[in-house]
N, C-alpha and C positions, 0 to 999 in steps of 0.2 A: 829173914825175920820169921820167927811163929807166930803162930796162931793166937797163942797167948799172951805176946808180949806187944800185940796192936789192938786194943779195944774195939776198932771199927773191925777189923778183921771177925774178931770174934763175936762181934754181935751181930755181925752179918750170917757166920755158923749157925749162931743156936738161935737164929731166925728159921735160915733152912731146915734145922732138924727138929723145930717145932718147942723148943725149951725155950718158952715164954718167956714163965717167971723166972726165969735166970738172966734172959734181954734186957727182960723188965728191971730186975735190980741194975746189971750193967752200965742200964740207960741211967737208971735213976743217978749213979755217979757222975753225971756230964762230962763223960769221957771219951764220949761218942759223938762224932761231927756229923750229923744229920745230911751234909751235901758232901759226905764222903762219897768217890768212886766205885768205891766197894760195893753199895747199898744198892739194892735194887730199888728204885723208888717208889714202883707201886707194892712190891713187899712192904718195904717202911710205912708206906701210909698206912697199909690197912693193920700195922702193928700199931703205929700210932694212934688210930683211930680207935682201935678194940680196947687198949689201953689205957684210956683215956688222957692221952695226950693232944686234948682238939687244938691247941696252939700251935705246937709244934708241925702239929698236920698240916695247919694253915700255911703254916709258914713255906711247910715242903710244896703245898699246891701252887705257891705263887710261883716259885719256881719255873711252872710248865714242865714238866716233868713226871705229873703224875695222873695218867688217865681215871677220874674219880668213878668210872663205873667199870673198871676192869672186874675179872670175873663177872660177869652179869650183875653189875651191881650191889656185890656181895656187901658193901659196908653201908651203904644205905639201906638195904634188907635186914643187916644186921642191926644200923641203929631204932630201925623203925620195930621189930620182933625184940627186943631188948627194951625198949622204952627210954634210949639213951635221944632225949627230947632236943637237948643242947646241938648233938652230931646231925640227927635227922631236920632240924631247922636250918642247920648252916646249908646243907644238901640243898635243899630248898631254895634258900636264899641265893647260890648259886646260878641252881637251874631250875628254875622254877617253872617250865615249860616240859621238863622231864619227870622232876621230882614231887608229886603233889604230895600237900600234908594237912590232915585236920589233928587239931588239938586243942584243948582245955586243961590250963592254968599250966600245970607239970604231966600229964597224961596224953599218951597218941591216942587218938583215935580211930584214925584212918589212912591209910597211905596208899597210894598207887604209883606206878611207874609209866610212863606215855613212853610209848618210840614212835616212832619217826623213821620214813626213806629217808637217807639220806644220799640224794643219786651222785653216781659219779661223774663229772666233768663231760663223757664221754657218750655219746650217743651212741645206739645200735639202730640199723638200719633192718628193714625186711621188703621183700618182694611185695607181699597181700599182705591186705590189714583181715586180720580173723578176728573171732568172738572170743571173748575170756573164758577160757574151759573153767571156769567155775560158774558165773554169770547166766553164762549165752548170752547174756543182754550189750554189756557196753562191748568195745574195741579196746584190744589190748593195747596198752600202754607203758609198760613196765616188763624191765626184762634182770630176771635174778643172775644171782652169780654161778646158778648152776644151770644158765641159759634155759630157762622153763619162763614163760610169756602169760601176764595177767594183766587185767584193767587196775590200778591206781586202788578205787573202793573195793574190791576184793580183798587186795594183798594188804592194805590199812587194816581191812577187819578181821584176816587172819592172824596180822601182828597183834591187833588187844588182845584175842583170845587166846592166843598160844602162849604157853610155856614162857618163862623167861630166854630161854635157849632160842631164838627162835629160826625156825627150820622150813624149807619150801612145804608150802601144801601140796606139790605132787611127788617128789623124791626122797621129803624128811631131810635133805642136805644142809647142814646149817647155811642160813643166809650171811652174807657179810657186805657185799655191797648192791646196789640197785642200777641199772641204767635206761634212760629216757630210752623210749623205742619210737621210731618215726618212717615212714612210707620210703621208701628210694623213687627216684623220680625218675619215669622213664622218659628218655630221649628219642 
């Protein structure tokens, strides 16, 4: 079958090649099944989203299928820098422990993004407990994914400050996951 004789087919294309407003019409004929195979889901959403399709987006996130801060949060940066008030409250409404929002009547105001460790399951053990090479003060606590060792309140306050990308303060490696770090206990 071509490309042009499956709708989903095709609007999953001129997703990838960036031809919007031609998806956009596409879509607009409801010819396109939104839990198609084909679709990537966080492509779709954030078509959806920019689109202004907030329903349909809704509908795909119930799904579970669509991680809503992929790309660094691209569509909540987009709703909130757009003023698109509707997308940036639903955000909100969601995760509202991630996504803060001030606003007045139809106008944002203000927006922030909070992260969060999020540790993994998995403990990392060490011999000696040392000083957090940023601090000197507390005892390391937290061990990144490019195995570089910091106290909890450092590595929190390097996440607000940095970049939405966020990258170890001593290697620049982007961070992805965190692990508890605890004493090994000798026998």
């Amino acid at each position: 079958m071509s490309i042009s004789n499956d709708p989903n087919k095709l609007f999953n294309f001129l997703c990838k090649q960036g031809f919007f407003e031609d998806a956009q019409k596409l879509y607009n004929t409801r010819k396109v099944n939104i839990y198609n195979e084909h679709h990537d889901p966080n492509r779709l959403f954030n078509f959806l989203c920019k689109k202004g399709f907030l329903e349909d987006a809704q509908e795909l996130y119930k799904t579970k299928k669509v991680n809503i801060s992929n790309n660094e949060h691209e569509i909540y940066l987009y709703a909130c820098m757009n003023n698109k008030i509707h997308l940036a409250k639903w955000f909100n409404q969601i995760s509202p422990n991630i996504y803060e929002l001030d606003y007045d009547d139809e106008q944002i105001i203000s927006y922030r993004i909070n992260h969060y460790i999020y540790l993994n399951p998995y403990t990392k053990y060490k011999n000696v407990k040392e000083l957090c090479s940023i601090c000197y003060e507390n005892y390391e606590d937290i061990n990144t994914n490019c195995d570089h060792i910091f106290c909890k309140d450092c590595i929190y306050k390097h996440l607000e400050v940095s970049s939405i990308v966020k990258k170890c303060p001593y290697c620049r490696q982007e961070l992805t996951c965190f692990y508890d770090v605890k004493i090994s206990k000798k026998k």
